[in-house]
C-alpha positions as CSV (number, residue, x, y, z in Angstrom):
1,X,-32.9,10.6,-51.0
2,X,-29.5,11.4,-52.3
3,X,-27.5,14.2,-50.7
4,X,-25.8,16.7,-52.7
5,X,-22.9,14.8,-53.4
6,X,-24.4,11.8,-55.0
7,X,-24.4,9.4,-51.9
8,X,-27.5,8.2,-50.2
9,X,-27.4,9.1,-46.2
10,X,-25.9,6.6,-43.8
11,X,-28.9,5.6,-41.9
12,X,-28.0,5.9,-37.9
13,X,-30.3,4.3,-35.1
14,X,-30.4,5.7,-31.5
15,X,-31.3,2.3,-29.5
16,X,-33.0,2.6,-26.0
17,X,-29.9,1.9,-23.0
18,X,-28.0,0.6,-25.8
19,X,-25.8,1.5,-28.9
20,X,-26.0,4.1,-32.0
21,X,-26.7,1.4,-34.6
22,X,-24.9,3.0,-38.1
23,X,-25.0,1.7,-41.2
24,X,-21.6,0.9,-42.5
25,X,-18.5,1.6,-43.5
26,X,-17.8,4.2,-41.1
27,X,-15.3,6.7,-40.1
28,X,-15.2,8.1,-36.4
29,X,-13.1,10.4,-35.5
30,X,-12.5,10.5,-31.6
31,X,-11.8,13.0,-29.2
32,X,-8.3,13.7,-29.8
33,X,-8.5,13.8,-33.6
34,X,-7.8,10.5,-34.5
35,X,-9.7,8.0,-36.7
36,X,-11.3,4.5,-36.6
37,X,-12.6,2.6,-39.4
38,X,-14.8,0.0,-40.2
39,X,-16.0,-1.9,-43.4
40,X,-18.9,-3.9,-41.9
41,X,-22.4,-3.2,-43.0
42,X,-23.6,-2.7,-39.3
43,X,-21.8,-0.9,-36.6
44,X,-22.6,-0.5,-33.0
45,X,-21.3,2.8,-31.6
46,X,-21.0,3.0,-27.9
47,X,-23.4,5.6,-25.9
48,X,-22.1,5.0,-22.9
49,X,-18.4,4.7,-23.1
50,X,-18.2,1.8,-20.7
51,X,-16.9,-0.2,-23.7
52,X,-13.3,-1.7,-22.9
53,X,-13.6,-1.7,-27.4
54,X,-14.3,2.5,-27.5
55,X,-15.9,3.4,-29.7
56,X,-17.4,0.2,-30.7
57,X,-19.9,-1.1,-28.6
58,X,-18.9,-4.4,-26.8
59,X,-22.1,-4.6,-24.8
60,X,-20.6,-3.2,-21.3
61,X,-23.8,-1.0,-21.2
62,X,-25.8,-4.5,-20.2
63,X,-23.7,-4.6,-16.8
64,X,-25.4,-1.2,-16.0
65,X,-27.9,-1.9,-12.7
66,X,-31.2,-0.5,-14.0
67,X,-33.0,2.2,-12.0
């Protein structure tokens, strides 16, 4: 469906005790206003912010003891 602008929506995935999957390229913009790009067609978003890579996902969230 596109969106007013022309574009087809960037598809995003909430995964269970893991990352935001988003389709790419991708801007973030981060707490203190600045931005991080990537061109890739995935990207792996961390939910956790255990990630040493913030605010890509590096898989720190698998270190996590389970309750």
């Amino acid at each position: 469906m596109p969106t007013p602008y022309g574009e087809k929506p960037r598809r995003a995935a909430a995964t269970r005790d893991g990352p935001i999957l988003v389709e790419g390229p991708v801007e973030v913009v981060l707490d203190d206003g600045s931005t991080v790009t990537s061109d890739r067609f995935m990207v792996a978003l961390c939910a956790c912010r255990r990630s040493r890579t913030y605010p890509w996902c590096d898989t720190s969230h698998r270190r996590k003891a389970r309750e």
